[in-house]
C-alpha positions in Angstrom: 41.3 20.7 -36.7 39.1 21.7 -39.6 35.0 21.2 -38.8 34.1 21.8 -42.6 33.4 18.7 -44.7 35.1 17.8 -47.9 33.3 19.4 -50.4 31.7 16.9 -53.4 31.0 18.1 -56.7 28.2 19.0 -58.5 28.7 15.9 -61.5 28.4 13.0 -58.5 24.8 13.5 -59.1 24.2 14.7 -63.0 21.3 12.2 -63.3 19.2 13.3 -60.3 19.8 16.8 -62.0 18.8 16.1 -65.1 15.6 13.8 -64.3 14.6 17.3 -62.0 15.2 19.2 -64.9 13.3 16.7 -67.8 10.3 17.0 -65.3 10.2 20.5 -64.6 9.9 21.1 -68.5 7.5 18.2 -69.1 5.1 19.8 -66.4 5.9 23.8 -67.4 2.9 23.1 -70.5 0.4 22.8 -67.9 -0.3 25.8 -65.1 0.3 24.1 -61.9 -1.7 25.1 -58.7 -0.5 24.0 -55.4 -2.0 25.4 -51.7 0.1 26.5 -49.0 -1.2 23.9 -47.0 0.0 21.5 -49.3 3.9 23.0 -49.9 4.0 23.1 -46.4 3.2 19.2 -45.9 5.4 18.5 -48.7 8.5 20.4 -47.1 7.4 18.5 -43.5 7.3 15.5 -44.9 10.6 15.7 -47.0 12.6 16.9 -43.7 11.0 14.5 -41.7 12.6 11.8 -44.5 15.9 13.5 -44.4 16.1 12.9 -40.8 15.1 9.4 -40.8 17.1 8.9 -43.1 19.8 10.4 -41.1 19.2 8.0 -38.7 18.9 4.9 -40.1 22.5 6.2 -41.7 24.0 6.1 -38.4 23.1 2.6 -36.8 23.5 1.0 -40.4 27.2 2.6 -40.3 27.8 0.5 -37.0 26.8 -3.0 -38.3 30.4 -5.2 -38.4 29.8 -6.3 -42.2 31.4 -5.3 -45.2 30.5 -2.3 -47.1 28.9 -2.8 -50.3 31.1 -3.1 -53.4 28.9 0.0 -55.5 30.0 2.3 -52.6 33.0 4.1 -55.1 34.5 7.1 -54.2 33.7 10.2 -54.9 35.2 12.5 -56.5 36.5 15.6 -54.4 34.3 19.0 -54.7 36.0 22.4 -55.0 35.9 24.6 -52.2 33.7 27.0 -53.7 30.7 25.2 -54.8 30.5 23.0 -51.3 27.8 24.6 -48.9 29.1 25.4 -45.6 26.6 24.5 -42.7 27.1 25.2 -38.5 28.9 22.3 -36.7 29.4 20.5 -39.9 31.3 16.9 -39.1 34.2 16.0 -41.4 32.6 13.4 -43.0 35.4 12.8 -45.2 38.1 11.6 -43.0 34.7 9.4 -41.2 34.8 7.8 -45.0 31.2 7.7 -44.9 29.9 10.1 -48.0 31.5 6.9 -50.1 28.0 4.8 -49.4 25.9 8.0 -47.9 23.7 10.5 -50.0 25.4 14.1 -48.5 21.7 15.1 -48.0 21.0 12.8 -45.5 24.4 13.5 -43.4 24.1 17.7 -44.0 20.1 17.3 -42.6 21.8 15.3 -39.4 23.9 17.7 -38.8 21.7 20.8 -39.2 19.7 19.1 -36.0 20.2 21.1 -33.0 17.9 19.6 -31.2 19.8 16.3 -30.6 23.4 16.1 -29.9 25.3 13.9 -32.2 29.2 13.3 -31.1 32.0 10.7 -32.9 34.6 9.5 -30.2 37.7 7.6 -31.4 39.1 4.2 -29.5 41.0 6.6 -27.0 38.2 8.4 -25.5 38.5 12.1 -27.1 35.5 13.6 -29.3 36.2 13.8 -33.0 32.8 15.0 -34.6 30.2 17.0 -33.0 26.6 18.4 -34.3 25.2 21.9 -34.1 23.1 20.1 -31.3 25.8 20.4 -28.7 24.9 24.0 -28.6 21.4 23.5 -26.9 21.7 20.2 -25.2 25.1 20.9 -23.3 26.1 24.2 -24.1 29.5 24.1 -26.0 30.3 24.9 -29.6 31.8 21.7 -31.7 34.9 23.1 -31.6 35.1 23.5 -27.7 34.6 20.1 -27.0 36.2 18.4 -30.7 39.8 16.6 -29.6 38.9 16.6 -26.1 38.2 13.9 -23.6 34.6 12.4 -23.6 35.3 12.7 -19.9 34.7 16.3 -19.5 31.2 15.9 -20.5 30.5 13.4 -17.6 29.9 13.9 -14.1 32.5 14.5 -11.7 32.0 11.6 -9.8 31.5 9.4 -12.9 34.4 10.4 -14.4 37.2 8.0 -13.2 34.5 5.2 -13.5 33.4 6.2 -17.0 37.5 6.1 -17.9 37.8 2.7 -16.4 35.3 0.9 -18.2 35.9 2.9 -21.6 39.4 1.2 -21.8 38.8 -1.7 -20.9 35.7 -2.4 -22.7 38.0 -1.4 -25.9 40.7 -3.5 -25.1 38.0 -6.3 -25.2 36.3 -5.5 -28.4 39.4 -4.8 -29.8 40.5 -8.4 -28.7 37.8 -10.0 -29.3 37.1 -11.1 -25.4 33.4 -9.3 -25.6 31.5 -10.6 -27.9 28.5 -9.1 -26.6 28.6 -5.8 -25.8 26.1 -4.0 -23.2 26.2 -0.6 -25.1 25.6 -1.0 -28.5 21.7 0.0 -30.2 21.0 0.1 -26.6 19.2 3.1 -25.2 20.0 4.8 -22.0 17.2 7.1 -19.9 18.1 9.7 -17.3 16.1 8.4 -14.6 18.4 5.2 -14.4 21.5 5.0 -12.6 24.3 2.4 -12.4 27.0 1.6 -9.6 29.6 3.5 -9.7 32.8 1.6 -8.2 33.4 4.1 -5.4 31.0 6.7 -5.4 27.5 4.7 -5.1 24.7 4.7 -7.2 25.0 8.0 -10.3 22.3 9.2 -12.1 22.4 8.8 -16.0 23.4 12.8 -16.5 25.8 14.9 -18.6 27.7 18.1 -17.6 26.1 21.2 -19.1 29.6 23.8 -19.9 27.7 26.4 -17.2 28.3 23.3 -14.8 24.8 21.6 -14.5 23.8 18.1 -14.6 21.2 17.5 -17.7 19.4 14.6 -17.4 20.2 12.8 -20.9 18.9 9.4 -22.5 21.6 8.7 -25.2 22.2 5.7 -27.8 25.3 4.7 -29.1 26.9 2.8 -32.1 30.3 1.5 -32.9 32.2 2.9 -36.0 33.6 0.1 -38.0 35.6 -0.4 -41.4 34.7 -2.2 -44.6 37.1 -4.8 -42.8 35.1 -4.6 -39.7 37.6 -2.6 -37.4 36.7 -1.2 -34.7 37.4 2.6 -34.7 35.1 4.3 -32.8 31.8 4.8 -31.0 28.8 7.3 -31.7 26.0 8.6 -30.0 22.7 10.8 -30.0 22.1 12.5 -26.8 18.6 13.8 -26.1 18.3 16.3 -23.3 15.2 14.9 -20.6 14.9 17.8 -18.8 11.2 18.1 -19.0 10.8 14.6 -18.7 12.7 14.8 -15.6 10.4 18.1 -14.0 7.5 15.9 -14.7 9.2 12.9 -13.5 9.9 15.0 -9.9 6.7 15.9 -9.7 5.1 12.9 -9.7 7.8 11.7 -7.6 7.0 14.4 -4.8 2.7 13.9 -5.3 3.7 9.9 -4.7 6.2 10.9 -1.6 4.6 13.8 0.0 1.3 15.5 1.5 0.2 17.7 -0.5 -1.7 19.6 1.9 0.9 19.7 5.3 4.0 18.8 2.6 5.2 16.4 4.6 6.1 12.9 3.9 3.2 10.6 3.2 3.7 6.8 4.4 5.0 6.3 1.2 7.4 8.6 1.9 8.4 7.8 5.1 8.6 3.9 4.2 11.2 4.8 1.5 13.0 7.2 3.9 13.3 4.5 6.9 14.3 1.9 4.5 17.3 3.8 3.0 18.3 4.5 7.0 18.0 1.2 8.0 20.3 -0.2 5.3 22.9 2.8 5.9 22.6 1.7 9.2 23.1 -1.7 9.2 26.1 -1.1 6.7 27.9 0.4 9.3 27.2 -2.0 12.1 24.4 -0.8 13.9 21.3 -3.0 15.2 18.9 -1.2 13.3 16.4 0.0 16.2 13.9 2.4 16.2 10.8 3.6 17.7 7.8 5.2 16.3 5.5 7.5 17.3 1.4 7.3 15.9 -0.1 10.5 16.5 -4.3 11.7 17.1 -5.4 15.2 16.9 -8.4 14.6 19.8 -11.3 15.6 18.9 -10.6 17.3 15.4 -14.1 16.7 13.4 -16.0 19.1 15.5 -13.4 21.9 14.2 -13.7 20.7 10.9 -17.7 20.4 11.0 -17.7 24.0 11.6 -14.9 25.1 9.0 -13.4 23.3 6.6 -11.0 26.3 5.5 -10.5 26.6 9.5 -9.7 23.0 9.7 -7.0 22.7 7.0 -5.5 25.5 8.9 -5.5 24.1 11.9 -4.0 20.8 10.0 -0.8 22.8 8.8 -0.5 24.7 12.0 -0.3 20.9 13.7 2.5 19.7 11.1 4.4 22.7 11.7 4.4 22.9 15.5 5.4 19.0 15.5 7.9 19.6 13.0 9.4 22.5 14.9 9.7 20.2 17.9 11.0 16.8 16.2 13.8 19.4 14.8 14.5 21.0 18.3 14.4 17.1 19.9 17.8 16.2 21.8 17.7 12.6 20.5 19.9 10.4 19.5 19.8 9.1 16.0 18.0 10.7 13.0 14.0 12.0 12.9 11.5 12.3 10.1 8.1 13.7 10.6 5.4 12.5 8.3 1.5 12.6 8.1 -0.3 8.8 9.0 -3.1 7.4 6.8 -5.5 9.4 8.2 -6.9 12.7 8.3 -5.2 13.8 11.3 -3.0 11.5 12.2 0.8 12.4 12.6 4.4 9.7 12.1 7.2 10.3 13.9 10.2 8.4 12.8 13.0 8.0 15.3 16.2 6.0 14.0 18.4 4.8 17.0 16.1 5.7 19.4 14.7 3.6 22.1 11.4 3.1 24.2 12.6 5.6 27.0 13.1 8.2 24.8 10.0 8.0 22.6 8.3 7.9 25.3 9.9 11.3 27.1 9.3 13.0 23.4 5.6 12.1 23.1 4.5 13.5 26.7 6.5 16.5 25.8 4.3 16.7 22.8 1.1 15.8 24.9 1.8 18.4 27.6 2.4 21.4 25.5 -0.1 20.9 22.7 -2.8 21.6 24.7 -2.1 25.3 24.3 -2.0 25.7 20.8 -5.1 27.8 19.0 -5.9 25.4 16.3 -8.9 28.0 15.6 -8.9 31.5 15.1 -8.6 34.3 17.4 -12.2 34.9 17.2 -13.1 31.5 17.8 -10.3 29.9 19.3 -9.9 26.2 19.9 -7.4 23.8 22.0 -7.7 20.0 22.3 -5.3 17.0 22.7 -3.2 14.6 21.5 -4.1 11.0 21.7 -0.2 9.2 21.3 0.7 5.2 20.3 4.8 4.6 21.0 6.0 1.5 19.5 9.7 0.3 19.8 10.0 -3.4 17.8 12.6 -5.7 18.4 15.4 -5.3 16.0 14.7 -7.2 12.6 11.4 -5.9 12.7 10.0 -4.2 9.8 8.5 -0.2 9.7 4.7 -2.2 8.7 5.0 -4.0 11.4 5.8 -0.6 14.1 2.9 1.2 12.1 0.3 -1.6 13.1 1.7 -1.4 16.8 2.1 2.0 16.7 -1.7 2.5 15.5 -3.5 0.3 17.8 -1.5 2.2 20.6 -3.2 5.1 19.5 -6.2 3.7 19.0 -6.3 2.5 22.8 -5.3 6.0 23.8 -8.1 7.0 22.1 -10.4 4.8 24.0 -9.3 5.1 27.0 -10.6 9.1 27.4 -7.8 10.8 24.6 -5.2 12.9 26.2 -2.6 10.2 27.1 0.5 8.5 25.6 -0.1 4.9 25.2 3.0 2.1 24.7 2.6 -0.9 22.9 1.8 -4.0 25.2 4.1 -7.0 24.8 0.9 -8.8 25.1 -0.4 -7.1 22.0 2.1 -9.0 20.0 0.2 -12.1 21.1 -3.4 -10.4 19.6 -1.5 -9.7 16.2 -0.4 -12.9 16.3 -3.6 -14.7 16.8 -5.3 -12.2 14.5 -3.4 -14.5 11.8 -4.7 -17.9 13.6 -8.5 -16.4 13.3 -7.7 -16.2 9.8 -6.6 -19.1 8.9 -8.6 -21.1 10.8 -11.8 -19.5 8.6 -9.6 -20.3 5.2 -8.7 -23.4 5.9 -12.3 -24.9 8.0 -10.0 -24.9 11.1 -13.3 -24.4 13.5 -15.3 -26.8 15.4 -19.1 -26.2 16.3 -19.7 -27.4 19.7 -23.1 -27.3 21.7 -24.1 -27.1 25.3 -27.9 -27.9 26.4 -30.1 -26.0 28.1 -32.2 -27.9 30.8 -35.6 -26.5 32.0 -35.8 -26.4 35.5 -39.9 -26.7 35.7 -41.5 -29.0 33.6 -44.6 -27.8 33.5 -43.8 -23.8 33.0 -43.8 -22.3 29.5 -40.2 -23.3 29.5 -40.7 -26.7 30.0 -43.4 -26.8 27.6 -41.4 -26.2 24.8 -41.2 -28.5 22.1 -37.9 -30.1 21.8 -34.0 -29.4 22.8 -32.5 -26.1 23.6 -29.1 -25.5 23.0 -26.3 -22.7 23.0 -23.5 -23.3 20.0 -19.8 -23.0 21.0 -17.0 -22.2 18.7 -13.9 -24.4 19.1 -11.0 -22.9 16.8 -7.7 -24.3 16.4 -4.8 -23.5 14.8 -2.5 -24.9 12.2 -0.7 -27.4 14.5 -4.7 -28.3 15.6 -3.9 -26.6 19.4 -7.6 -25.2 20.0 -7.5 -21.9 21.8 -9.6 -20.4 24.6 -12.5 -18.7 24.0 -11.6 -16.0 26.0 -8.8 -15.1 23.9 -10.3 -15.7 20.4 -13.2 -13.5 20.8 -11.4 -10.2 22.5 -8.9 -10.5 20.0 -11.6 -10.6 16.9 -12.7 -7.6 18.1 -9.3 -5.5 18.5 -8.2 -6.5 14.7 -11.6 -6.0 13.1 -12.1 -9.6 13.0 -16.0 -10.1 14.8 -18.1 -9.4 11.9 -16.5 -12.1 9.8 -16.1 -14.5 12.3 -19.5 -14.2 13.6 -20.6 -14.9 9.7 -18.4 -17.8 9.2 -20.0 -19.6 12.6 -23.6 -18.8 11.8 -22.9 -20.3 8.2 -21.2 -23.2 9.8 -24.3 -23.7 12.6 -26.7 -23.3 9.2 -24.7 -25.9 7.3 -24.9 -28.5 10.2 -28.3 -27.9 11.0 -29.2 -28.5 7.3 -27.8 -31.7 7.0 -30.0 -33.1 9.8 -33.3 -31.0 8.6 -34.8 -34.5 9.9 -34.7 -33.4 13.4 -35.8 -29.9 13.1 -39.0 -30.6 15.0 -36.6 -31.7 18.2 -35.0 -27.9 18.2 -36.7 -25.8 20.8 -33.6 -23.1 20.6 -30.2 -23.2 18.8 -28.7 -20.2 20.4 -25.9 -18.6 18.9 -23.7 -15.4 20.3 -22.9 -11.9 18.1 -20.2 -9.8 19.4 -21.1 -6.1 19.9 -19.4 -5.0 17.1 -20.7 -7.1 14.7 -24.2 -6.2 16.8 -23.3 -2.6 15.5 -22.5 -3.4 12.0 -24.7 -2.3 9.0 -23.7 -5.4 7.1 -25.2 -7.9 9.9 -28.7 -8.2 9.2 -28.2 -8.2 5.5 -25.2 -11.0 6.1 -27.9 -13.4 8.2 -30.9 -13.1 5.4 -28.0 -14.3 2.9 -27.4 -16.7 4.8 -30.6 -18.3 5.8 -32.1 -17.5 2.4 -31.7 -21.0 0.7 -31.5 -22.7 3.7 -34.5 -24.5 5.2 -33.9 -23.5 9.1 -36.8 -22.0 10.5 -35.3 -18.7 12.2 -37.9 -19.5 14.9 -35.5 -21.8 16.5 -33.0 -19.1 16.4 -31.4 -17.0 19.4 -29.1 -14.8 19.4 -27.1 -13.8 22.3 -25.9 -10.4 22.8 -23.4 -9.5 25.9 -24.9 -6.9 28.3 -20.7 -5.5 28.7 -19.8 -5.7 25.3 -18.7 -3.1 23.2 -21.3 -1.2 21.1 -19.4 1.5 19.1 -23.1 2.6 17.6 -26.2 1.8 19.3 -28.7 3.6 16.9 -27.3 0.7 14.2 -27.5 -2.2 17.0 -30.8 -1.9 17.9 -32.0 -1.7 14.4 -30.0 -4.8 13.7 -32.3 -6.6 17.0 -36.1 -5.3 16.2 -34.5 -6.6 12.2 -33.8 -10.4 14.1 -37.1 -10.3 15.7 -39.1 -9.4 12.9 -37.5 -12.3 10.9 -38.3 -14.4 13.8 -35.3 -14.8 15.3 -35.5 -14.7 19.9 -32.9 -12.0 21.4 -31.1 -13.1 24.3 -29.2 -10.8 27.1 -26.1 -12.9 27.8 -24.3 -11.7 30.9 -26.6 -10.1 32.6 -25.2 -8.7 35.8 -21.8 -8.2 34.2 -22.3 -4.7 32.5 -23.2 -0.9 33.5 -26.3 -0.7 32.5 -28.3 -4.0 34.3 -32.1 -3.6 34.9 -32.4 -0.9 32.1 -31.2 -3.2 29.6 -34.4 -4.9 29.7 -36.4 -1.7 29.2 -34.3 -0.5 26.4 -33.9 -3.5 24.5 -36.5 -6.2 23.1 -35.5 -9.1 25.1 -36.6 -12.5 25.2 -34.7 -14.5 27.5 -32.0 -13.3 29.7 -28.6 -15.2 31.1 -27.3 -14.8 34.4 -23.7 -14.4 34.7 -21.7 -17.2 35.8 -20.0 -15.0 38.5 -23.3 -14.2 40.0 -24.1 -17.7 39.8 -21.1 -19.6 41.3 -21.5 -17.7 44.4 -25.0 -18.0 45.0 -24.8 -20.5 48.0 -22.2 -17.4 49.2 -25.8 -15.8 50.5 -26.3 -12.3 51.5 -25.7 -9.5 48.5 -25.5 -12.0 45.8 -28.2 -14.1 46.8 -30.2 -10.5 46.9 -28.8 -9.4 43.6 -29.8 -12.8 41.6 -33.3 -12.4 43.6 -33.7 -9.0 42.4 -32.3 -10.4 38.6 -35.2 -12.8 38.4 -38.0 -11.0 39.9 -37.3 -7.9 37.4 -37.3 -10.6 34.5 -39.9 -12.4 34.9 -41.9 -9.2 35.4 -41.2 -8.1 32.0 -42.7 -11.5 31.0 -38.3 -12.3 29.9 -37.5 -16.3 30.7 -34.1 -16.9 32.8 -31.3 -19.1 32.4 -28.8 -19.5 34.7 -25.4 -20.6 33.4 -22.0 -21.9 34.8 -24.3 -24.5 37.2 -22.4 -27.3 38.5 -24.1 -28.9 41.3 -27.5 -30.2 42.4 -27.7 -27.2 45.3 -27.2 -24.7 43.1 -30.0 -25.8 40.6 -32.2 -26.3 43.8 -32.0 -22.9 45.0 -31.7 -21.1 41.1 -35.2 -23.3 40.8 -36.8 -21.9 44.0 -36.0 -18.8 42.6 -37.9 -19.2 39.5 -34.9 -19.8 37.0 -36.2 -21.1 33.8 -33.3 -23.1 32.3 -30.3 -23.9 34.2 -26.9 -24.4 31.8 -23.3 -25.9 32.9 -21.2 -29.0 33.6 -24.1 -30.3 35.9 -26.4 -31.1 32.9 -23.6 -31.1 30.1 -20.3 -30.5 29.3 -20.8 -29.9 25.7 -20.3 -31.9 22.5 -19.8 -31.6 19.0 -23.0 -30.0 17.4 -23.1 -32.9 14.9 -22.9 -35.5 17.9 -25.9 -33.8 19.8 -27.8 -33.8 16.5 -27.2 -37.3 16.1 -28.7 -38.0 18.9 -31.2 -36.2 19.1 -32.3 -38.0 15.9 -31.7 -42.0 17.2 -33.7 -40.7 20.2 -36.7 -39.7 17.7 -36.5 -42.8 16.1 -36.2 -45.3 19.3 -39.2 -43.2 20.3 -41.5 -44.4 17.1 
């Protein structure tokens, strides 16, 4: 099969000659200057029209109309004056030099930067470009009268055939009208579903056996009458799209510094698993593993070079042990959210064995030199294990899996913590917390504080004390206990927040009855001791209280001797800050923590709480009568009033006030009411008083 073109003659274009020639002797009277600059835009600019020209040739060839009636044939060219070109198409049996200047078609071809192919209605090639060469390797006349087939993919092959005929036979017959091909252009990075071999990258087969990543656009070939005969295309080779492409892949998949899988990574990895799983009938379990280097900032405080070191030694030890792991089921190592924090993956595996693997990792890590030999340095592994119920999702084991971890952390490091069932319930209420702030799901309740002598400096004071209560319910309007909304707040990050939203919510109500502001001795109000050592509290309480006409004189606020201060430094800032706004400090709990007597020294303390415990066992006599004795004589040394909650008879207020209690607080006096409620009547008592 010839590759040369039929050659046209010099007289099917004597006019464009002659006009050249009439203006070349028109301007020869005149010297003519011209830069190189210039000549070289010129020739840029008339290539660059060829080729578009070459283009818009192709896709106008494709339209289904009829060709125009000027379109005459040309007359054949001798042999001898034609200009042979590399990989010219034979345009002549295409039919398409009868309504397409031969310029355009011969700069086309001459593109070897872009493959250009013509496939008839059975599949072979008929017409190929000198771009063949450099996109896929072949010569036009290795691959012209062949099947497009051989160009494809093994495994696309018999799919490719398939749809090729039948998509024919449709056109053909007029059963698809709209074709999914046609002006449409393809890109290497997306694949299709093959019908038995999965999903296939958008590739072609290079002749040294390769697979180039390709974006290609194709055309039908058409007769005046609108027949279908055949199909073109221009194939651009993507390669370096694709390198770039696989590079940001691996930067959005991987670590760059251990080159393991980020949680990106791993997400994408246990997803695929899953579904291959599940495909073939299994459950779909797994168990994941959240892993601490202990105490890893005082290596990197010293070094920072000896502390990336140490992080790759880490990721290779662990992944040298994950690979060397007799468990069932398939295992992927990656790197946590964190700076060094560890993911182990483990498809099909259960709680017993995630468990076994991660105090094999605990055990024998405490051995390895993360420093130097000079300086060397050994330290732990704090371990979370979490094994969801099937159906559960990999977010949902990475939230269990951390907070594991977390409580191995806090519980003295070196130790593999499960997840509790009773977690589950925290997580869960986490979400209740949440939406009971949204959507104004919490209740401010109030409890009074009695004085217990009249005539002492408690008694004295002007007006109603009271401590505020939170009552939160949730979206079916169950309220939930105290005791579990609080302890929860403070696992998921939640006390800060919900501290906020009650002090706004106490601010708010006592605002709207600024008529009985005078009647207030104390509103009391509790902080939890980590919002106590949050940076953001003092600054969140002057927002609130700054257009709000609530003197913070009548403001206490309760801190718990027990609870949890993860920085002290930034709590007691956040105290002498309440007290020089005006605000009273109270020591709730008292008895409760570690730390007792000195609490009273160390922090600026206005008025301290008994705890209940203490107090419900006072008529018990001996220690805790001695213990409540010593509590109030070390108080009221210091010059700090007393209030004794959890009081619920008339002997225990009698011996609490032989004591020297100031205020006594519980059932016995109140049982509590809605904050608005007390207001209210505090302010019908004002008035019935004149």
């Amino acid at each position: 099969m010839s590759t040369r073109p039929s050659s046209v003659p010099t007289s099917s274009r004597p006019n464009r000659c002659r006009a050249r020639s009439a203006g070349a002797r028109s301007s020869s009277k005149a010297p003519r200057r011209r830069d190189s600059k210039t000549a070289e835009s010129a020739t840029a600019a008339d290539a660059s029209s060829s080729v578009a020209s070459a283009c818009d040739s192709i896709f106008a060839w494709g339209r289904s109309i009829a060709w125009p009636a000027a379109a005459a044939t040309l007359p054949a060219t001798p042999a001898a004056t034609a200009r042979p070109f590399e990989g010219a198409m034979r345009f002549s049996d295409l039919d398409l030099v009868q309504s397409v200047p031969m310029r355009s078609w011969r700069a086309l071809t001459e593109i070897d930067t872009v493959a250009f192919l013509h496939v008839d209605l059975e599949g072979r090639i008929q017409h190929a470009n000198a771009g063949v060469a450099r996109v896929l390797g072949y010569r036009p006349e290795e691959i012209i009268g062949r099947e497009l087939e051989m160009l494809l993919p093994e495994a696309a092959r018999s799919d490719h055939a398939q749809f090729f005929s039948g998509y024919v036979r449709g056109r053909v017959a007029g059963e698809v009208r709209r074709s999914p091909i046609v002006r449409r252009t393809r890109h290497f990075p997306r694949s299709r579903a093959g019908n038995r071999s999965g999903e296939l990258r958008f590739s072609a087969m290079h002749r040294d056996g390769h697979e180039v990543p390709i974006s290609l656009t194709v055309n039908e070939v058409r007769t005046r009458a609108a027949e279908l005969t055949g199909f073109v295309g221009l194939i651009v080779d993507c390669t370096e799209q694709q390198v770039l492409q696989d590079r940001i892949h691996r930067q959005a998949l991987y670590d760059e510094a251990t080159g393991l899988l980020n949680w990106r990574g791993l997400h994408e990895v246990a997803v695929d698993i899953d579904r291959d799983r599940r495909r073939s009938g299994s459950d779909g379990a797994f168990s994941l593993l959240h892993i601490a280097v202990d105490h890893f900032s005082s290596l990197a405080f010293n070094c920072k070079a000896v502390a990336d070191h140490a992080l790759k030694v880490t990721a290779r030890w662990l992944g040298r042990r994950v690979e060397v792991a007799s468990l069932p089921g398939v295992s992927h190592l990656a790197r946590a959210p964190g700076e060094t924090q560890f993911l182990i993956y483990l498809a099909g595996c259960g709680p017993a064995g995630a468990l076994e693997l991660a105090e094999a990792l605990r055990r024998d890590f405490r051995a390895i030199n993360l420093g130097t030999e000079v300086e060397p340095f050994q330290t732990s592994l704090s371990i979370g294990v979490a094994s969801p119920r099937p159906g559960m999702t990999l977010d949902y084991a990475m939230s269990r899996a951390a907070h594991a971890c977390q409580q191995a952390q806090l519980h003295g490091h070196d130790r593999v913590v499960c997840l509790d069932p009773r977690d589950v319930e925290v997580y869960e209420l986490g979400l209740v917390i949440r939406q009971a702030m949204q959507c104004d799901r919490i209740e401010i309740h109030a409890q009074r504080l009695v004085p217990l002598h009249p005539s002492s400096d408690a008694g004295r004071d002007r007006g109603i004390s009271f401590e505020v209560l939170c009552r939160l319910a949730d979206r079916g309007g169950v309220v939930q206990e105290p005791s579990r909304v609080f302890p929860a707040a403070e696992k998921l990050g939640l006390s800060l927040q919900l501290d906020l939203h009650v002090i706004g919510l106490v601010l708010d109500t006592l605002e709207r009855h600024s008529d009985v502001h005078d009647e207030i001795a104390i509103c009391s109000i509790n902080l939890s001791g980590l919002s106590l050592s949050s940076q953001q509290l003092l600054a969140g309480i002057h927002r609130l209280m700054a257009d709000r006409s609530v003197s913070p004189g009548k403001l206490c606020f309760e801190i718990t001797e027990s609870a949890r201060l993860s920085d002290h430094e930034t709590a007691l800032r956040n105290v002498l800050g309440l007290r020089d706004l005006g605000c009273r400090i109270a020591l709730d709990d008292f008895g409760s923590g570690y730390s007792n007597f000195q609490s009273l020294t160390n922090w600026p303390i206005d008025i301290v709480k008994i705890d209940g415990s203490y107090v419900r066992r006072l008529l018990d006599g001996g220690a805790m009568t001695v213990d409540v004795e010593g509590m109030v004589a070390s108080a009221r040394a210091r010059g700090v009033r007393i209030v004794a909650e959890y009081v619920e008879n008339e002997a225990v207020t009698t011996a609490l006030r032989r004591m020297g209690v100031s205020y006594a607080q519980g059932f016995h006096f109140h049982r509590g009411e809605r904050l608005t409620q007390l207001l209210a009547d505090i302010g019908r008592l004002r008035s019935s008083q004149g």
